[in-house]
C-alpha positions as CSV (number, residue, x, y, z in Angstrom):
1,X,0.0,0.0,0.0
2,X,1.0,3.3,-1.0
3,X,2.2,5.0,1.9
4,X,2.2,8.3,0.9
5,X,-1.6,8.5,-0.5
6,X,-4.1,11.0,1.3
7,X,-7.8,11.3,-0.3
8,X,-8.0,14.9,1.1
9,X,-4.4,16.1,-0.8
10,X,-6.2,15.1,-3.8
11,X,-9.8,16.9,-3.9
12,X,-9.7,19.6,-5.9
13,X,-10.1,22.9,-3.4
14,X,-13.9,24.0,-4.3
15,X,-14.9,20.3,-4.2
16,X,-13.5,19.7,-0.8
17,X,-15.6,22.8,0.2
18,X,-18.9,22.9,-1.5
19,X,-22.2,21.3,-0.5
20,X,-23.9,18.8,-2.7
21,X,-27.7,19.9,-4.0
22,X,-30.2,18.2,-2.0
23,X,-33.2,17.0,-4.2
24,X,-36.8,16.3,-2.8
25,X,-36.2,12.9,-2.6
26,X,-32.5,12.9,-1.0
27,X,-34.7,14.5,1.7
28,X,-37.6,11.7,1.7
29,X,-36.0,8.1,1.2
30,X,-38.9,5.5,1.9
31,X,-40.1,5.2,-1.8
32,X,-41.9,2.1,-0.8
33,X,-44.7,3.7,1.7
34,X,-47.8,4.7,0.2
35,X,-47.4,8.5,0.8
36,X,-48.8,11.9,-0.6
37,X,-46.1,13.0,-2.5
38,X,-46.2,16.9,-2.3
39,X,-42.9,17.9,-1.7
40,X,-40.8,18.0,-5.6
41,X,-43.3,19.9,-7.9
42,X,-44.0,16.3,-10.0
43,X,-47.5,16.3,-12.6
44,X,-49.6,13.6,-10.1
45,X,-50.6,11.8,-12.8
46,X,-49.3,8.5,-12.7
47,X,-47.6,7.6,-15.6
48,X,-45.0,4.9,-13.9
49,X,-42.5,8.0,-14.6
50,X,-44.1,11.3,-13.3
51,X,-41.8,10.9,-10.1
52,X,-38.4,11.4,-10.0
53,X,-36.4,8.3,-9.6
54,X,-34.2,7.2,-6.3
55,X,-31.4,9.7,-6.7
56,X,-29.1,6.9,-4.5
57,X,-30.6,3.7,-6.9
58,X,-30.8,1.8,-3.2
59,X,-32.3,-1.3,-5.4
60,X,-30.3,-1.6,-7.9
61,X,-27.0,-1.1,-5.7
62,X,-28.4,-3.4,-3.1
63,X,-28.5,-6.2,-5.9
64,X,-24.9,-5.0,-7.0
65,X,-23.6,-5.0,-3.6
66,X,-24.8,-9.2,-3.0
67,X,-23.7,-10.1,-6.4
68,X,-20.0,-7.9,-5.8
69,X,-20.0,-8.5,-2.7
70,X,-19.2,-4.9,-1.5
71,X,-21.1,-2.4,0.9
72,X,-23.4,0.0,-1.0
73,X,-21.4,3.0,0.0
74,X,-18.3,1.7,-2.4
75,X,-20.6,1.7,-5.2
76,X,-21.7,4.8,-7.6
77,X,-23.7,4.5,-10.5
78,X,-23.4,6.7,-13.6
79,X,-24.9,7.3,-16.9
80,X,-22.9,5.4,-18.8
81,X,-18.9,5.0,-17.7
82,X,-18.2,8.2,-19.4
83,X,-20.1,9.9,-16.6
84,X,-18.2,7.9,-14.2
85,X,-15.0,9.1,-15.7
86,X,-16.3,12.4,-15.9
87,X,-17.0,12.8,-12.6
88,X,-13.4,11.3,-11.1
89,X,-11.6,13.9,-13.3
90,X,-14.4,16.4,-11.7
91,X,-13.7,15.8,-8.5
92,X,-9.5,15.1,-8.7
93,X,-8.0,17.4,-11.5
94,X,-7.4,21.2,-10.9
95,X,-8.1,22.4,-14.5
96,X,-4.5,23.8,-16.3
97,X,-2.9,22.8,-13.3
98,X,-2.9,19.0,-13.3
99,X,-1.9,16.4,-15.5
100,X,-3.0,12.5,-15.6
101,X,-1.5,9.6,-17.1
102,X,-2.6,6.9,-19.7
103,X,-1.2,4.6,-21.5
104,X,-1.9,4.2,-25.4
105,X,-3.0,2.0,-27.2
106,X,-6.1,2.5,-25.4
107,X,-9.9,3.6,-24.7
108,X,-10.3,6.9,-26.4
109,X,-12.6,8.5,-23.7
110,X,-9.6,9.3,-21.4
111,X,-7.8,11.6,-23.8
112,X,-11.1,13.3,-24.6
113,X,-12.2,14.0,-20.9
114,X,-9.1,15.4,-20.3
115,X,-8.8,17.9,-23.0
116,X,-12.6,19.0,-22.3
117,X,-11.2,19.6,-18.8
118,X,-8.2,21.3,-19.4
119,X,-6.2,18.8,-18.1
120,X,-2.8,17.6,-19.3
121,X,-2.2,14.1,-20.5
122,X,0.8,12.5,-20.2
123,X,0.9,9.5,-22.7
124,X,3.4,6.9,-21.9
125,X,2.8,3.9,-24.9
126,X,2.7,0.1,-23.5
127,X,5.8,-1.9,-24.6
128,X,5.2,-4.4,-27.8
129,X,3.3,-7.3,-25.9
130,X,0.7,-4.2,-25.1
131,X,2.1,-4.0,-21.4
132,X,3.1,-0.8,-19.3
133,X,6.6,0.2,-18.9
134,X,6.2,0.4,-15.3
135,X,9.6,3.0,-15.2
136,X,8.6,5.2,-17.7
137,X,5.3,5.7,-16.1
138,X,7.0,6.5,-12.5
139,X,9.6,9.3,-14.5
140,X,6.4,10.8,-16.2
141,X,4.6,11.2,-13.0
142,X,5.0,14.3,-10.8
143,X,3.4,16.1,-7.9
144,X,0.6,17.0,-10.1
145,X,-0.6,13.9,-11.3
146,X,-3.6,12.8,-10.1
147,X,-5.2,10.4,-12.0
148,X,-3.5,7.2,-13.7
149,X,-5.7,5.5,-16.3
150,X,-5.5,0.9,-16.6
151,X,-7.6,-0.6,-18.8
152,X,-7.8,-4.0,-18.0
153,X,-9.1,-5.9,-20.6
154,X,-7.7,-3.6,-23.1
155,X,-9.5,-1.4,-25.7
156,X,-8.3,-1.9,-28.7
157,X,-5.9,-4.8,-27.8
158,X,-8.0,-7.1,-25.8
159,X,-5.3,-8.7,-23.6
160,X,-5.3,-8.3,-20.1
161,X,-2.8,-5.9,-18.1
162,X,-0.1,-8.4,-15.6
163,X,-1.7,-8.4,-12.1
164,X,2.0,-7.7,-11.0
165,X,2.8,-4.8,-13.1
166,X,-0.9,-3.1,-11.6
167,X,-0.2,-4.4,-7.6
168,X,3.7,-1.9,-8.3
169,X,2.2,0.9,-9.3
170,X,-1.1,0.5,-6.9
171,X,2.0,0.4,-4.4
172,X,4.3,3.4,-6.0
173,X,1.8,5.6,-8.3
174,X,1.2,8.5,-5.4
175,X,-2.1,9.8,-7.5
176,X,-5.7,7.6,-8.0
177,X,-5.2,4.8,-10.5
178,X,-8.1,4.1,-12.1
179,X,-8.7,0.6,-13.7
180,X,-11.4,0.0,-16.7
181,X,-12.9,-3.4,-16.4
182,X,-15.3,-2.5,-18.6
183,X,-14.5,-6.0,-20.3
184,X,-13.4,-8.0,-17.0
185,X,-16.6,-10.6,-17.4
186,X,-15.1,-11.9,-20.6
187,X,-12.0,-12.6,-19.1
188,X,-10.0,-15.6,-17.3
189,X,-9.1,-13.1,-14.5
190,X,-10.7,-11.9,-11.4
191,X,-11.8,-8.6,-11.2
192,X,-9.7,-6.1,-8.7
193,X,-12.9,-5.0,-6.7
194,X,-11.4,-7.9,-4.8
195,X,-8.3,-5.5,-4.0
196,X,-10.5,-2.2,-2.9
197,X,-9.7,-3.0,0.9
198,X,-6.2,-3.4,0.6
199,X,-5.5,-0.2,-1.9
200,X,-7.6,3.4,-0.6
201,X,-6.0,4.7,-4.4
202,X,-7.8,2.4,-6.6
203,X,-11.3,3.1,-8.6
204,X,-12.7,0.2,-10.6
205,X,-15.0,1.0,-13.4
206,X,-17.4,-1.4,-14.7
207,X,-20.3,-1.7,-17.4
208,X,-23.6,-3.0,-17.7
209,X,-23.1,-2.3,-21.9
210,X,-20.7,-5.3,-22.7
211,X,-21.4,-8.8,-20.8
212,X,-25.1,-7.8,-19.6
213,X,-26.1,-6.2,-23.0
214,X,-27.4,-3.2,-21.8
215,X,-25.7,-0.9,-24.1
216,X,-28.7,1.1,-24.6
217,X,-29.5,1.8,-21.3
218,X,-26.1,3.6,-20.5
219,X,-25.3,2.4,-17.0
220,X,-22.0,2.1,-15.6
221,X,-20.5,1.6,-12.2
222,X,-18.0,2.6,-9.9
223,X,-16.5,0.4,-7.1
224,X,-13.6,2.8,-4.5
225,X,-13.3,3.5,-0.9
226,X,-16.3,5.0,0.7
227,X,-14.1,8.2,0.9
228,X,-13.5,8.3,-2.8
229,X,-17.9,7.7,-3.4
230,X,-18.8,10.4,-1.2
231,X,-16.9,12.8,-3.1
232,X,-18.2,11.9,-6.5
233,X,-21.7,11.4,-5.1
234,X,-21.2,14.9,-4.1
235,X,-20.5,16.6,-7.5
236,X,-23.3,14.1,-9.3
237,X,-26.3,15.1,-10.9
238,X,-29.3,14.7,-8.4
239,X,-31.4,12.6,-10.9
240,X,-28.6,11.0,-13.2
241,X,-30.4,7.4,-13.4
242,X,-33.4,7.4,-14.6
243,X,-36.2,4.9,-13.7
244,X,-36.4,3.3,-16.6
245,X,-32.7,2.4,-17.0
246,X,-32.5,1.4,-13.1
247,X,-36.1,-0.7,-13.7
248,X,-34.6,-2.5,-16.6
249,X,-31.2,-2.6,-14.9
250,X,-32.3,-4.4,-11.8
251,X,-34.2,-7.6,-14.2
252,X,-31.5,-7.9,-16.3
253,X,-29.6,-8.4,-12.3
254,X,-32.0,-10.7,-11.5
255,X,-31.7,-13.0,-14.1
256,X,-27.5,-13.0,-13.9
257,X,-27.9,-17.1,-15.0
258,X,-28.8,-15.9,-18.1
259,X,-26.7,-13.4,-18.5
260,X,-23.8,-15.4,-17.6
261,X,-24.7,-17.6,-20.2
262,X,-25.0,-15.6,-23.2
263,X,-21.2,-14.5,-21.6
264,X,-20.2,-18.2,-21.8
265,X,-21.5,-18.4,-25.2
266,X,-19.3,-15.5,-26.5
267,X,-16.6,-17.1,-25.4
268,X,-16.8,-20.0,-26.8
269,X,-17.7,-18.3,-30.0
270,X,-14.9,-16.2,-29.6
271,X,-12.6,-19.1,-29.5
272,X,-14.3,-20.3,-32.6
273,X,-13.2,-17.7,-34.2
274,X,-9.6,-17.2,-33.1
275,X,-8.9,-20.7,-35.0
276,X,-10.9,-19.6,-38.1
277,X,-8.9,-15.8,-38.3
278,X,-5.5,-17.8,-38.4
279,X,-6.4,-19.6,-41.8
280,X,-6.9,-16.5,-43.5
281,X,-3.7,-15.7,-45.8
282,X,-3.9,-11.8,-45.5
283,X,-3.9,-12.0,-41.9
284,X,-0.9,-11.5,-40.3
285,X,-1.2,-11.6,-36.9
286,X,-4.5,-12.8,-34.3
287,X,-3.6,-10.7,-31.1
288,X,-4.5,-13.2,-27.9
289,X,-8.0,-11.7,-26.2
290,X,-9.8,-11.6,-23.2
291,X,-12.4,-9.4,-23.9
292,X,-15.4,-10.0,-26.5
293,X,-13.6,-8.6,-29.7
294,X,-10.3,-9.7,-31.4
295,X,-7.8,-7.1,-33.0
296,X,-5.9,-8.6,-35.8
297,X,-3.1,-7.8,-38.5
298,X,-4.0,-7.7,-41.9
299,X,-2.0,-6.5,-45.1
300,X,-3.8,-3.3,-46.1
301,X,-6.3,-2.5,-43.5
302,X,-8.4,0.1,-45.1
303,X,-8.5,-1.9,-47.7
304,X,-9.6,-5.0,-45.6
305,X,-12.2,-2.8,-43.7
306,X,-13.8,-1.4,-47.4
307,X,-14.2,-4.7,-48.5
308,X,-16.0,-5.9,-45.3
309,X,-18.3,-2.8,-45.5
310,X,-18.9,-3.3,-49.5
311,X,-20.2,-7.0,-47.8
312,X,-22.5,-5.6,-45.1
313,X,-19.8,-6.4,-41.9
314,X,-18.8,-3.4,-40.6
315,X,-15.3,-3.6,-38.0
316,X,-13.2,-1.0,-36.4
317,X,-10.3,0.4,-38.2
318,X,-7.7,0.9,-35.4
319,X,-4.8,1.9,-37.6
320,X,-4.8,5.2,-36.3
321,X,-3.9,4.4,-33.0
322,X,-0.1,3.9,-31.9
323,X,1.4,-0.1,-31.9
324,X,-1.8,-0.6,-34.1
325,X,-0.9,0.0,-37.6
326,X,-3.2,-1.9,-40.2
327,X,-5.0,-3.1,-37.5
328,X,-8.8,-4.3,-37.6
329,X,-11.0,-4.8,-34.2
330,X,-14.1,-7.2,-34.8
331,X,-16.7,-7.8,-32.0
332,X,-17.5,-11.1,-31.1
333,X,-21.0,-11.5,-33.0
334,X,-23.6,-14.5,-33.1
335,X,-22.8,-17.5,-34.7
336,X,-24.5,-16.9,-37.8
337,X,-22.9,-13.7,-38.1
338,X,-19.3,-14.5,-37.2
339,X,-19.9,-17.6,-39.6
340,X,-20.6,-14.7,-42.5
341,X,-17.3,-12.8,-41.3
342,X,-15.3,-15.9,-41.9
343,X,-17.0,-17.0,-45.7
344,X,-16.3,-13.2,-46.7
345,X,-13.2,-13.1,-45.1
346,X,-12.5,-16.1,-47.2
347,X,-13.8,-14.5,-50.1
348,X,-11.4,-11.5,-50.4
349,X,-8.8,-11.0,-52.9
């Protein structure tokens, strides 16, 4: 454990000091009684959304918190992850004044919240087997840096980062490392919510968009000390999940056999298709994956990626992204579909 590591150091001044808003219903928290609601100018019409939903989501944490097992005040719920992420640069980074740390090739969203924040980001590139170069990382760090960025499976590479290379810098990184698991229920790994007692710097970020299929909904999660969630519950919206996604949310929770299984199919199909990519000839190399999509090397990969579109499968490009050149990224699909992928793939000249 870091010895040096202090939540309060890290709060951004006017965070540390403001109060939160208090809605209507942060007041009133017994949503179950039959009461006269007169208290948060709602229409009383009932239309199983004229009220304002639990701005806490008690339900749908409750369910999280059995299934994680982890106490409801480590958990925060945003609209989507990006609100999540949001919200930790929010709450940590001193706009112009502080700089974070990620570590390309990775999930775009990082970069992009930082330059809408005014915050500096320090890229240090993983090494050729897509790992982090632990040193490099601890000479680009300084006083300043707040926020270090591990995505964990991967986006675009799909591989999982070393367990021992994240416990050194969860030991030496003096800022908040943050760690994307946005792809963790695909993987042969166990998630580091398992590590939140041990480490007061880590945040882990999850999804309800990949393994539960809930991409429309836009829910994601945050797991971190109960220090760390008071702070972003703090500087959240008062209303940011609404009924309807914590309602459809809380089934899809219910039914986690299911859910699990479609999981367990994806992976098989996913091995499927590993075998099938390495007997096409323009392929050069299939990157090893833990997560549901598989980033290969082809010859010409705009090229490739036209001819897929011209064929009705459309894939990710990643070429633009450093260690990536004429790369492609495919999603795990159905069977049927990833069976098409293959006979076009077949196909091309």
């Amino acid at each position: 454990m870091t010895n040096k590591f202090n939540i309060q150091s890290l709060i951004r001044p006017n965070v540390a000091k403001m109060k939160p808003y208090s809605s209507a219903r942060d007041e009133f928290k017994h949503f179950d009684n039959e009461m006269i609601f007169l208290d948060a100018n709602e229409n009383p019409f009932e239309t199983n959304v004229n009220r304002y939903p639990d701005p806490q989501q008690r339900q749908l944490k409750s369910i999280l918190s059995k299934q994680k097992n982890i106490p409801i005040d480590q958990i925060l719920l945003g609209n989507g992850s990006d609100e999540v992420l949001d919200l930790i640069f929010r709450a940590f980074c001193e706009p112009a004044k502080d700089n974070i740390i990620t570590l390309p090739p990775t999930y775009g969203m990082y970069n992009v919240l930082a330059n809408l924040s005014n915050i500096e980001n320090r890229e240090v590139l993983l090494n050729s087997d897509f790992q982090p170069d632990l040193d490099e990382i601890l000479r680009t760090a300084d006083a300043r840096s707040k926020l270090l960025f591990i995505c964990s499976p991967n986006n675009p590479t799909g591989n999982l980062i070393a367990s021992e290379k994240i416990l050194r810098l969860l030991q030496t990184f003096n800022g908040i490392i943050v760690i994307d698991e946005a792809y963790i229920d695909f993987a042969n790994a166990q998630s580091w919510i398992s590590k939140l007692k041990d480490f007061p710097n880590l945040i882990v970020t999850q999804t309800l968009s990949k393994a539960y299929g809930l991409a429309g909904i836009r829910l994601g999660i945050c797991y971190a000390s109960k220090e760390i969630i008071s702070v972003l519950n703090k500087i959240k919206a008062p209303y940011n999940i609404n009924k309807l996604t914590q309602q459809i949310a809380f089934q899809q929770l219910q039914d986690i056999r299911t859910v699990y299984g479609k999981i367990n199919l994806i992976k098989a199909d996913r091995e499927r298709l590993l075998k099938a990519l390495l007997q096409i000839e323009f392929i050069k190399k299939v990157y090893p994956t833990n997560a549901n999509f598989i980033l290969i090397k082809v010859d010409n990969a705009e090229k490739r990626y036209l001819q897929l579109l011209k064929n009705g499968i459309v894939v990710r490009n990643r070429s633009s992204q450093p260690l990536c050149e004429n790369t492609l990224r495919i999603t795990i699909g159905t069977t049927p579909e990833n069976e098409k992928l293959i006979t076009i793939l077949k196909q091309l000249k």
